[in-house]
C-alpha positions in Angstrom: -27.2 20.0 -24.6 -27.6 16.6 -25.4 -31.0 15.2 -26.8 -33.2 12.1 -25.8 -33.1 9.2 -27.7 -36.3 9.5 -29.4 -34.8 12.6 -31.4 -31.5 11.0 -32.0 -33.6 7.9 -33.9 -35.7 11.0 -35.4 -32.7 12.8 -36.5 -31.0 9.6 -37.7 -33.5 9.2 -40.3 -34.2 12.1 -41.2 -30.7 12.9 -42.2 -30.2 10.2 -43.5 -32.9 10.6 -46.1 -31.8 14.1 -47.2 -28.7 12.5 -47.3 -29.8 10.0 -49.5 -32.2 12.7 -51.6 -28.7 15.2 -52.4 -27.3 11.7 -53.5 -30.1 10.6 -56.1 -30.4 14.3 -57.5 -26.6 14.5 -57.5 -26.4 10.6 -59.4 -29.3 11.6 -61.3 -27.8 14.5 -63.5 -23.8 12.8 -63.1 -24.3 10.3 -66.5 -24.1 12.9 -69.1 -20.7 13.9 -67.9 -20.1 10.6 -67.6 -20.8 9.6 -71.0 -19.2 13.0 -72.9 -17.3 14.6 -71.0 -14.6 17.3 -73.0 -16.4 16.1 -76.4 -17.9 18.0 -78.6 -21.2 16.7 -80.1 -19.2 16.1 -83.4 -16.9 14.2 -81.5 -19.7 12.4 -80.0 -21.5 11.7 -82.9 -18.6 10.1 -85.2 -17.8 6.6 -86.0 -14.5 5.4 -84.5 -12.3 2.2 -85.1 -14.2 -0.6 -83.4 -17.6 0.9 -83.1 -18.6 -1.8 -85.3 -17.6 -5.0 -82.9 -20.4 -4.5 -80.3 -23.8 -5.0 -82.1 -25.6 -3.8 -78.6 -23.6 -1.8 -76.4 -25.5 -0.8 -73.3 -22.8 1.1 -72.0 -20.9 4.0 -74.0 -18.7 6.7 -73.3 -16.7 9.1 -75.4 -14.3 11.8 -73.3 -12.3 14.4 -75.1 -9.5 16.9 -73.8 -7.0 19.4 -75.7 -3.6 18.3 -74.9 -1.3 21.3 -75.2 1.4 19.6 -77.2 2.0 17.7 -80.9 0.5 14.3 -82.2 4.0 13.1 -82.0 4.4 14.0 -77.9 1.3 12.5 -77.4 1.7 9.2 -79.0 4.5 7.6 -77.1 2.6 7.7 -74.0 -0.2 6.0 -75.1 1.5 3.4 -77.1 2.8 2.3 -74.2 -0.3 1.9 -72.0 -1.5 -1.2 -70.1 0.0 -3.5 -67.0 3.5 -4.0 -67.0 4.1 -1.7 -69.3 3.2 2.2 -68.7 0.2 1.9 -66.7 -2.9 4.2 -67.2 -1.9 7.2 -65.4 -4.7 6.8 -63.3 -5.4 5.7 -59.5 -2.9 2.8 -59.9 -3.7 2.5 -55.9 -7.3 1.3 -57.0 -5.9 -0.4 -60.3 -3.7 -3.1 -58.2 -6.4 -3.3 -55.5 -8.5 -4.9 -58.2 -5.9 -7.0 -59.6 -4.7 -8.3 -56.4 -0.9 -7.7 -56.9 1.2 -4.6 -58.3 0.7 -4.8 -61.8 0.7 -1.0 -61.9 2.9 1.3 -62.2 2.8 4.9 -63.7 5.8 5.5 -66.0 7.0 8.8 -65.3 9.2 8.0 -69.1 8.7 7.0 -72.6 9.3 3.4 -72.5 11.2 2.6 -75.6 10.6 -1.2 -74.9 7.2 -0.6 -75.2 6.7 1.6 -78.2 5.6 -0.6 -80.5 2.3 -2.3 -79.6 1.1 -5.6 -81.6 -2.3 -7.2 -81.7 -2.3 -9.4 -79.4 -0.4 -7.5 -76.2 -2.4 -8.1 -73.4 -3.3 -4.7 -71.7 -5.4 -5.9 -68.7 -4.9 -9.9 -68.1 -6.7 -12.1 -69.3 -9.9 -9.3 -70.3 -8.2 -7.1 -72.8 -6.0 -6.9 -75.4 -4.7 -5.3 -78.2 -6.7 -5.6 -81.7 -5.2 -3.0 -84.1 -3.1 -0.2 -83.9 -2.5 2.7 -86.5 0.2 4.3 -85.3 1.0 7.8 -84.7 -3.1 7.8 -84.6 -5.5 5.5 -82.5 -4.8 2.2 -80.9 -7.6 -0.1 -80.5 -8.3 -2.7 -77.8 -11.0 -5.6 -77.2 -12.0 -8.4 -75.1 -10.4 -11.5 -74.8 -11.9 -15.0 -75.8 -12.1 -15.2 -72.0 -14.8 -12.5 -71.8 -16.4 -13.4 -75.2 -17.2 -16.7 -73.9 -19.0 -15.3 -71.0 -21.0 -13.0 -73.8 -19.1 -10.2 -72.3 -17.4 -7.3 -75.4 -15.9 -4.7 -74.3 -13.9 -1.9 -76.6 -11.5 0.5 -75.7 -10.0 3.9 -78.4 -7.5 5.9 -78.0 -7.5 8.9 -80.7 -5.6 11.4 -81.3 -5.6 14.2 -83.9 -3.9 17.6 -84.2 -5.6 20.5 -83.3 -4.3 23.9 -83.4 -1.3 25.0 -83.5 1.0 22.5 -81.4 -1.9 20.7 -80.1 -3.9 18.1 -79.7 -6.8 16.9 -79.7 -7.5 13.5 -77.3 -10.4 11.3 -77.6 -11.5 8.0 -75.9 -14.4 5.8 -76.0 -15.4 3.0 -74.2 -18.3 0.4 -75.2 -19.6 -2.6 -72.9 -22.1 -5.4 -74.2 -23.2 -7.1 -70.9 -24.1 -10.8 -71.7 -28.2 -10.9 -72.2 -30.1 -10.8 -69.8 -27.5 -9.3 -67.3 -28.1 -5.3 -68.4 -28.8 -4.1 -65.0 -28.8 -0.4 -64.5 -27.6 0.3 -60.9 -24.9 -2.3 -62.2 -24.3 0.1 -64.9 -24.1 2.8 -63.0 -21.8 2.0 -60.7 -19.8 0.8 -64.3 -20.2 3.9 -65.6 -19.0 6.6 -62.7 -16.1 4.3 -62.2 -15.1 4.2 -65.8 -15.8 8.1 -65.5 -13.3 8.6 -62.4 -10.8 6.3 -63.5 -10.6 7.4 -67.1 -10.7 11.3 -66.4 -8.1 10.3 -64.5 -6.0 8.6 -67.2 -6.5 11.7 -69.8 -5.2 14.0 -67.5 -1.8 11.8 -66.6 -1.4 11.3 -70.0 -2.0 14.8 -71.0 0.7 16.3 -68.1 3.0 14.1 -69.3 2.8 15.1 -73.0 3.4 18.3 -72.1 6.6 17.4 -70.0 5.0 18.0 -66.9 5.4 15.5 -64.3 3.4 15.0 -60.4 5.2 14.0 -57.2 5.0 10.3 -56.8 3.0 11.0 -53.5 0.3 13.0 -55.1 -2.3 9.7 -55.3 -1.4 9.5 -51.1 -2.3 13.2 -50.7 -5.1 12.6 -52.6 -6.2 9.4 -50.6 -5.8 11.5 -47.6 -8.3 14.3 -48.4 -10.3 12.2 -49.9 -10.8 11.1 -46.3 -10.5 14.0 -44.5 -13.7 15.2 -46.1 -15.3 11.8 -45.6 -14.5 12.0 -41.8 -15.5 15.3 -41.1 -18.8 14.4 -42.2 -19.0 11.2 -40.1 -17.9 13.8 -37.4 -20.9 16.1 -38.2 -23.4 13.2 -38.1 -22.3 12.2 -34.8 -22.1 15.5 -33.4 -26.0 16.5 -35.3 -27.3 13.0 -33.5 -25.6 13.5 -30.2 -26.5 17.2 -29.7 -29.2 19.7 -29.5 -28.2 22.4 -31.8 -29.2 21.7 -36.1 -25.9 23.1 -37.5 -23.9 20.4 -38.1 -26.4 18.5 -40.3 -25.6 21.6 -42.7 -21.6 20.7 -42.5 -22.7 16.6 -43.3 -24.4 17.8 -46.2 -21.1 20.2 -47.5 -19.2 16.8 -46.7 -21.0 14.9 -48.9 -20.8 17.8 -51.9 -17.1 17.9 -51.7 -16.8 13.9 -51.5 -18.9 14.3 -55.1 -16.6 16.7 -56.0 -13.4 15.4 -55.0 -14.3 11.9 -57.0 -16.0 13.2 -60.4 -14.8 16.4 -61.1 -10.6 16.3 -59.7 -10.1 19.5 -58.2 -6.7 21.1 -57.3 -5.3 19.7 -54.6 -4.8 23.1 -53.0 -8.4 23.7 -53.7 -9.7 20.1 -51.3 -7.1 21.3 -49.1 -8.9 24.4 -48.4 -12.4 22.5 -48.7 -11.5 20.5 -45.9 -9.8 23.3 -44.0 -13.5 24.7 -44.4 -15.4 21.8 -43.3 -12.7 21.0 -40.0 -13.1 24.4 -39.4 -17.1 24.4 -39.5 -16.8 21.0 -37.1 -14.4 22.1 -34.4 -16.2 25.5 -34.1 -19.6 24.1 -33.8 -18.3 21.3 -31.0 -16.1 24.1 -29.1 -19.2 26.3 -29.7 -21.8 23.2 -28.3 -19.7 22.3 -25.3 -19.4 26.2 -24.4 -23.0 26.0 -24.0 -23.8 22.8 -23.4 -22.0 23.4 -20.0 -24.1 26.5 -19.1 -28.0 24.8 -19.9 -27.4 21.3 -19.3 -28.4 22.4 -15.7 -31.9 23.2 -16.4 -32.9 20.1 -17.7 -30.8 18.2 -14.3 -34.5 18.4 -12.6 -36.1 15.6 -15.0 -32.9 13.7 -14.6 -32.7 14.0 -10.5 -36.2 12.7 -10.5 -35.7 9.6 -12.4 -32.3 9.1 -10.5 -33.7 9.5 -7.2 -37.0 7.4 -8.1 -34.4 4.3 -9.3 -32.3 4.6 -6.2 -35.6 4.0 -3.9 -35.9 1.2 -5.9 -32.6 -0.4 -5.7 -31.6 0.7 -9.0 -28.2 2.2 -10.1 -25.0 2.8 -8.4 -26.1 2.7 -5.0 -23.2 2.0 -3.2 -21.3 5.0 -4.2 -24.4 7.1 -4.4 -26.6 8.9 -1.6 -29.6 11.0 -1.6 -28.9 14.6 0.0 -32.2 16.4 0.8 -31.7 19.8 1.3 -34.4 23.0 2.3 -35.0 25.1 -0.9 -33.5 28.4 -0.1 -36.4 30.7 -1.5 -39.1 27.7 -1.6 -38.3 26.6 1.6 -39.3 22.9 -0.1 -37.4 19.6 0.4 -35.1 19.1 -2.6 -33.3 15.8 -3.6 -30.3 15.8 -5.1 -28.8 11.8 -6.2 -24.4 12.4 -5.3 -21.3 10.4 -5.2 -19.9 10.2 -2.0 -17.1 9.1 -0.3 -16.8 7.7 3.9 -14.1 9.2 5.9 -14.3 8.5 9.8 -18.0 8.0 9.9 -18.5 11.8 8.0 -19.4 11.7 3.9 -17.8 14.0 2.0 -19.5 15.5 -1.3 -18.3 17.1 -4.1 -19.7 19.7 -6.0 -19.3 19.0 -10.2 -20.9 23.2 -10.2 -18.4 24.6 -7.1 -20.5 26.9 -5.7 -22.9 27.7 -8.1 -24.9 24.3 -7.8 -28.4 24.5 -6.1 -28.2 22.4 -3.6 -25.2 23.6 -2.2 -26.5 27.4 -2.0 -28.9 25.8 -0.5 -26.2 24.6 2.2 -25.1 27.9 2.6 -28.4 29.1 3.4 -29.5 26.4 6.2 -26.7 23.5 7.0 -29.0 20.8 8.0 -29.7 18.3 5.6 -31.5 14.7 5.6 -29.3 11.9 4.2 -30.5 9.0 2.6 -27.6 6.0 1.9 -29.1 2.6 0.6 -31.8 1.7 3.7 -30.5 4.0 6.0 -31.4 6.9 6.9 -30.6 9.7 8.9 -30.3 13.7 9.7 -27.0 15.7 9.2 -25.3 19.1 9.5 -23.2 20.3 6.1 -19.6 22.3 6.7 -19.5 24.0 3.0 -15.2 23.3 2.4 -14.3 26.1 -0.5 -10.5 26.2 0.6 -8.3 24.9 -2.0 -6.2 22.6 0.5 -8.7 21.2 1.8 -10.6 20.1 -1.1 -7.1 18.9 -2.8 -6.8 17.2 0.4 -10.2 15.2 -0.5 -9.0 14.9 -4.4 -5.9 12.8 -2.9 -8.3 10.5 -1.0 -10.1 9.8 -3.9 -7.2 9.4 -5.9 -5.2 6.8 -3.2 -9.2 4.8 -3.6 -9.9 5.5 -7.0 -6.5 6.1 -8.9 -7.1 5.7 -12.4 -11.0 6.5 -12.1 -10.5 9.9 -10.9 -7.2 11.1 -12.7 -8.6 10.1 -16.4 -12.2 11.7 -15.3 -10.2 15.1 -14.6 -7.8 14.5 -17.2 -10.6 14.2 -19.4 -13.3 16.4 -18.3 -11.0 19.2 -16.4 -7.7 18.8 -18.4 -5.6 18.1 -15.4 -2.5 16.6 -16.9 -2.2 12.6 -15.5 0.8 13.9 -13.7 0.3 17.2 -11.3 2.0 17.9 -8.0 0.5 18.7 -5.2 0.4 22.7 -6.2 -0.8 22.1 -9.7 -4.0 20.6 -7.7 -4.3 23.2 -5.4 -4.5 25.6 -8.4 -7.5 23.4 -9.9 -9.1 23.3 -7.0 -9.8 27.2 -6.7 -13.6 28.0 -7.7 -14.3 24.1 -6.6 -16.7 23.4 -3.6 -17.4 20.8 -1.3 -19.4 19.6 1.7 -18.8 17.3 4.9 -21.6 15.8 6.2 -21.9 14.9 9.8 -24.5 13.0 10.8 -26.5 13.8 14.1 -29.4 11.0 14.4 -30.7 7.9 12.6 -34.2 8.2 11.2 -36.5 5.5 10.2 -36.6 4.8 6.4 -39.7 5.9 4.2 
C-alpha cells in the first residue's frame, strides 16, 4: 500500500535523523580504536624515534599487531614501502585516486632494488620523505620543506621488535601538527578514521606477506563491490520505507548502515560481508515480494478516496480526459449511484472497458447484477447497456486493438505489470487473458449534462 506524501516527507526525516543519531553514537566511540588500536598501553605510552619533531601534535595514533613471523621476514617489506617502490599494502584503488595517476602498486615480492632506504627517498611526493632509518628495526619518515612551509609536520614509524618465539611484534604511529589556527576537529576526524582505515589496512598486507601469504590481485575489486552492495541495499530499503506502508525496511537501512561501519573500520572476512549482504538482499527482496503480495490485495480499499478526487477533476476538465470516461453504475446491495473514472477505448460507436480486478472489481459485479449504466465522456452524456465479455478470445481480441493503437504503451504496461514477455503469439495472450474481464458499452440515448 503506498502512503500519501505527507508521511513520505514524515518518514524522510525521521529516518533520516535516526540515521544520523546511529552515525554520531557510532563516530562518537570509533576514535579510541582509531588512535590505539592492537597496542598495548605500554606500547602506547613509550617514546619512539621522532616523537620529538612535532612540539604540538593534534593528531596521534599508535597501532600494533603480532606478525606471526621473524624481525628479519618482516623488515624487507617495510623497507621497501612508499610510491614507486612497494606501495602500502593498502587500498592502492583510493591511494592513486588521491594522487591523480598510478603511483601505486602493491608488491606481491621483496624488492631487492628497494632494500636499502636513504634519508631523503621520497615516499609520498612532494609531502614525505625519508629522515632516518635503523635498519633491521624502525624506519622513520617526515614532512617535506613543502609542508613545513605551510606549518604543516607530519611523522610517520615503522617498528618492529621480536616477540615470542618466531614472531613479531609491529608498531606504527602517526603524528600531525596542523598549522595554527587550522586544528579543526570534524577536519580531524575525518583525518583520523581515514588514517585508521587506510593504515589497518597497510599492517595487515604487510603482515600476510611476512608470513608468505599472498591475496588475489582482485581482492580490493571484491571488496569495492560489497562495499557497495551493502551501500545499495540500504538506498533500496529507504526507497522502499518512503514509498510504502509497511515500517520493516527502515530496520534493514539501519543493518545497512552497521555493516557499511563495519565493512570500513573493522575489515571483516570477505566470506563474512558476503554473507552480510546475502542477509540484507535477502531482508530487501522478501519485504518488496512480501509488500507487493499485499499491496495488490488492500490497495482496493483505499480506491474510494482516490475515485472521488478523480471523478471531481474530470468534472472539472482536469486529467486525462480524452482517454478517460465516467461509468456510473447501481450499487448492487446499496442500490446507490457509484462512479467509477476508466480508460476506454471507441470501436464502432460502442466503448469498450477493461477491468485492471477481472471480475472481482465493484463496479463490474455491479454489471453483473443490473447492465444499465450512465456514461459520462468529456460534455457528453448519455445512458448505456453493459455486455460483461469474460471469454479469453474475445478480450485478446480487444488486447490486439489496443496493441495495433497503443503498441509500445500497452506491451511494456503488461510486460511490466503482468510479465507478458514483449513477444507473445496469439495463444500465449489467450492464456493471459483467462481470469480477465471486460465490458462493452452500448449506448441507448443521449442525456443532458449535469
Amino acid at each position: 500500500m503506498t502512503i500519501s506524501k505527507r508521511t513520505r516527507i514524515q518518514r524522510f526525516f525521521g529516518g533520516a535523523a535516526l540515521v544520523l543519531v546511529l552515525l554520531a553514537v557510532i563516530f562518537a566511540l570509533l576514535p579510541p580504536l582509531f588512535h590505539t588500536w592492537g597496542a598495548t598501553e605500554v606500547e602506547i605510552a613509550r617514546t619512539y624515534p621522532g616523537d620529538d619533531l612535532l612540539s604540538a601534535p593534534a593528531l596521534s595514533w599508535t597501532h600494533a599487531m603480532t606478525v606471526d613471523a621473524s624481525p628479519d621476514q618482516v623488515w624487507p617489506w617495510i623497507a621497501q614501502l612508499g610510491e614507486r617502490r612497494g606501495a602500502y599494502y593498502s587500498y592502492t584503488f583510493i591511494e592513486n585516486l588521491i594522487a591523480g595517476e598510478k603511483l601505486y602498486v602493491n608488491a606481491d615480492r621483496i624488492l631487492p632494488e628497494h632494500q636499502n632506504p636513504q634519508p631523503g627517498v621520497m615516499l609520498i611526493g612532494g609531502m614525505l620523505a625519508v629522515r632516518e632509518v635503523k635498519p633491521g628495526q624502525w624506519m622513520l619518515a617526515e614532512s617535506t620543506e613543502a609542508l613545513d612551509e605551510l606549518g604543516l609536520g607530519w611523522t610517520w614509524l615503522w617498528w618492529i621488535a621480536p616477540h615470542g618465539a618466531g614472531q613479531t611484534r609491529l608498531i606504527v604511529r602517526g603524528r600531525i601538527q596542523p598549522p595554527e589556527g587550522m586544528d579543526n576537529p570534524v577536519l580531524g576526524w575525518f583525518i583520523d578514521a581515514g588514517s585508521f582505515v587506510m593504515g589497518r589496512r597497510m599492517l595487515q598486507g604487510l603482515a600476510l606477506r611476512a608470513e608468505g601469504r599472498s591475496e588475489p590481485a582482485y581482492i580490493e575489486a571484491v571488496e569495492i563491490v560489497l562495499w557497495l552492495a551493502a551501500l545499495l541495499a540500504g538506498l533500496g530499503a529507504g526507497a522502499l520505507f518512503l514509498w510504502r506502508e509497511p515500517w520493516q525496511p527502515l530496520l534493514v537501512g539501519l543493518a545497512s548502515v552497521l555493516c557499511l561501519v563495519w565493512f570500513t573500520f573493522w575489515i571483516p572476512p570477505v566470506g563474512l560481508r558476503l554473507l552480510a549482504d546475502v542477509a540484507l538482499w535477502g531482508a530487501l527482496i522478501w519485504l518488496y515480494k512480501r509488500k507487493v503480495d499485499f499491496s495488490q490485495k488492500t490497495i482496493y480499499h483505499r480506491m474510494k478516496a482516490l475515485n472521488a478526487r478523480m471523478v471531481a477533476n474530470y468534472r472539472r476538465g482536469i486529467g486525462p480526459t480524452r482517454i478517460v470516461l465516467l461509468l456510473t453504475t447501481v450499487g448492487r446491495k446499496s442500490g446507490l449511484p457509484r462512479v467509477t473514472p476508466l480508460q476506454f477505448e471507441e470501436v464502432d460507436g460502442a466503448y469498450y472497458v477493461a477491468s485492471a480486478r477481472g471480475p472481482e472489481a465493484d463496479w463490474f459485479k455491479n454489471i453483473l447484477a443490473n447492465p444499465n449504466v450512465h456514461v459520462t465522456i468529456r460534455k457528453r452524456e448519455f445512458d448505456a447497456i453493459a455486455e460483461p465479455i469474460l471469454e479469453p478470445a474475445r478480450i485478446a481480441d480487444f488486447i490486439e486493438l489496443r496493441l495495433r493503437r497503443h503498441p509500445i504503451m500497452i506491451r511494456l504496461i503488461m510486460h511490466l505489470f503482468d510479465g507478458l514477455p514483449l513477444r507473445f503469439a496469439r495463444a500465449d495472450l489467450e492464456e493471459f487473458c483467462k481470469g480477465k474481464a471486460m465490458v462493452i458499452l452500448y449506448p441507448q440515448k443521449e442525456s443532458m449534462p449535469h
